[in-house]
N, C-alpha and C positions, 0 to 999 in steps of 0.2 A: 668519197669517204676518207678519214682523216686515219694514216698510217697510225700501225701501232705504238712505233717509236716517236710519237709524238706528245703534247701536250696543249693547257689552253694557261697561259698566264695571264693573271689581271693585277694591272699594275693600280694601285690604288693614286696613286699622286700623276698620274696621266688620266687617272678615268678612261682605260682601253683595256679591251681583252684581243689577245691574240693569239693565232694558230699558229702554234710554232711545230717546224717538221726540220729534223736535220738541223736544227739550230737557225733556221730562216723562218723570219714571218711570213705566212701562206695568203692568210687574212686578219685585218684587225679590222675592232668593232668599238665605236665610242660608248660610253657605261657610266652608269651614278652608282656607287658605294653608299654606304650610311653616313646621313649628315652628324654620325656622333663621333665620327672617326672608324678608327679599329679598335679589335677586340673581341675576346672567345668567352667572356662570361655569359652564360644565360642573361637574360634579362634587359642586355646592354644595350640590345639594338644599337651592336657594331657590327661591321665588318670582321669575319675570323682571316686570321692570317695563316701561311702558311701550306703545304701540301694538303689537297684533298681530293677526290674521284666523284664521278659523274654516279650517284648511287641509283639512279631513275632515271627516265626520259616519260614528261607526261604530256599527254593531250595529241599525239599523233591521231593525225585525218579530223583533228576540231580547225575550223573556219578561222581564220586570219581575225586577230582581236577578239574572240572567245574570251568570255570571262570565269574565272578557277575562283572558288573559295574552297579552303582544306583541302586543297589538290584535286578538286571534281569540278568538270566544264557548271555552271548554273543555267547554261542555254540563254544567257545574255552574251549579247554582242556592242563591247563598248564603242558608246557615239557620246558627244558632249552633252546632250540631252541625257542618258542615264549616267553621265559625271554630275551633271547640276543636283539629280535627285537622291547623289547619295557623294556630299563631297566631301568627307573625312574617311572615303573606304578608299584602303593601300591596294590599287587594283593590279593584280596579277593575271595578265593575258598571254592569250594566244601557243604557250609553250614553257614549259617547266622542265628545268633540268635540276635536279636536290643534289646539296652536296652534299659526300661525308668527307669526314675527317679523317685522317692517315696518322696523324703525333698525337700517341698517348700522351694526356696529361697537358698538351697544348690544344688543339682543338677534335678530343674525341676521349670519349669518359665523361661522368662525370657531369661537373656544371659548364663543362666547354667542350659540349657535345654537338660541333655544328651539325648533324645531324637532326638529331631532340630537338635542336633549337629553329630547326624549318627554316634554314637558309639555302636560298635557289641562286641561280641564274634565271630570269623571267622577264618576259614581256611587259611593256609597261606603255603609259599613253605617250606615243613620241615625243610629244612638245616635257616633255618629265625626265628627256635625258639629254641633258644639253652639256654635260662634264660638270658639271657641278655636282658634288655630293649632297645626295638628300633622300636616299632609301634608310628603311626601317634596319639594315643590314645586311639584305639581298643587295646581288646585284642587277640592277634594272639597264635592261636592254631596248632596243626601238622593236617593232612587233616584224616587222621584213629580217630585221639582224637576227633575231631571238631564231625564225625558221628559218633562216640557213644556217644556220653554228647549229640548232636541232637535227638536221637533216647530214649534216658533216660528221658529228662525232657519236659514238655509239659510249655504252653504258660503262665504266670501268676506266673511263681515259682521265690521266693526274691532272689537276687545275691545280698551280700554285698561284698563291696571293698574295701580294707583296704591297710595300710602300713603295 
């Protein structure tokens, strides 16, 4: 489990999240950000910047690639077969961590409420994170990485987000 005095930084222009403890990286994790860039406006499907906390941990004891829509398992289990019969769905597997936002007025309040605005940390179909940005504004994780950094850090711990 990841000390209290710790944090997860995702650096937007490396496309990595890391466990940082004592000022040392414990673990990092390669990550896709929103292919629109950053940004806290509703609507943006960007990346919010800045301080934010682990507000939930969803899907503990769901099956490795578990698929979530509105944050509820659907009892599908993604294989490329239900990718072909539904391929403009933004799939969100395996593990959901929701952020909120910590800066009034930067991303919490308001219309730059990453909160309101349903942005995770979450599992995604591996070949979908390769450093290249291209999420909706989440940040998409591989489904092995998403359950350990699940299983590491508990509900409350700071995620800052950065360029």
């Amino acid at each position: 489990m990841v000390e209290p005095h710790s944090f997860l930084d995702i650096s937007i222009s490396h496309q990595q999240l890391s466990i940082i403890e004592n000022s040392h990286v414990i673990k990092a994790y390669p990550v896709s950000t929103a292919k629109k860039g950053v940004g806290e406006q509703k609507g943006s499907e960007c990346t919010p910047q800045g301080w934010h906390s682990i507000r939930a941990k969803i899907g503990t004891h769901q099956p490795l690639q578990s698929v979530f829509k509105g944050r509820r398992p659907t009892g599908e289990i993604y294989t490329t077969d239900l990718a072909g019969d539904y391929p403009l769905r933004d799939w969100i597997l395996t593990r959901i961590l929701w952020l909120g936002g910590l800066e009034p007025g930067k991303n919490r309040y308001g219309d730059v409420d990453t909160c309101w605005r349903y942005i995770y940390i979450h599992g995604s179909p591996d070949h979908l994170v390769t450093g290249v940005p291209d999420s909706h504004g989440c940040v998409r994780m591989k489904n092995a990485d998403v359950l350990d950094l699940f299983n590491r850090v508990e509900v409350g711990i700071k995620v800052y987000i950065h360029e």
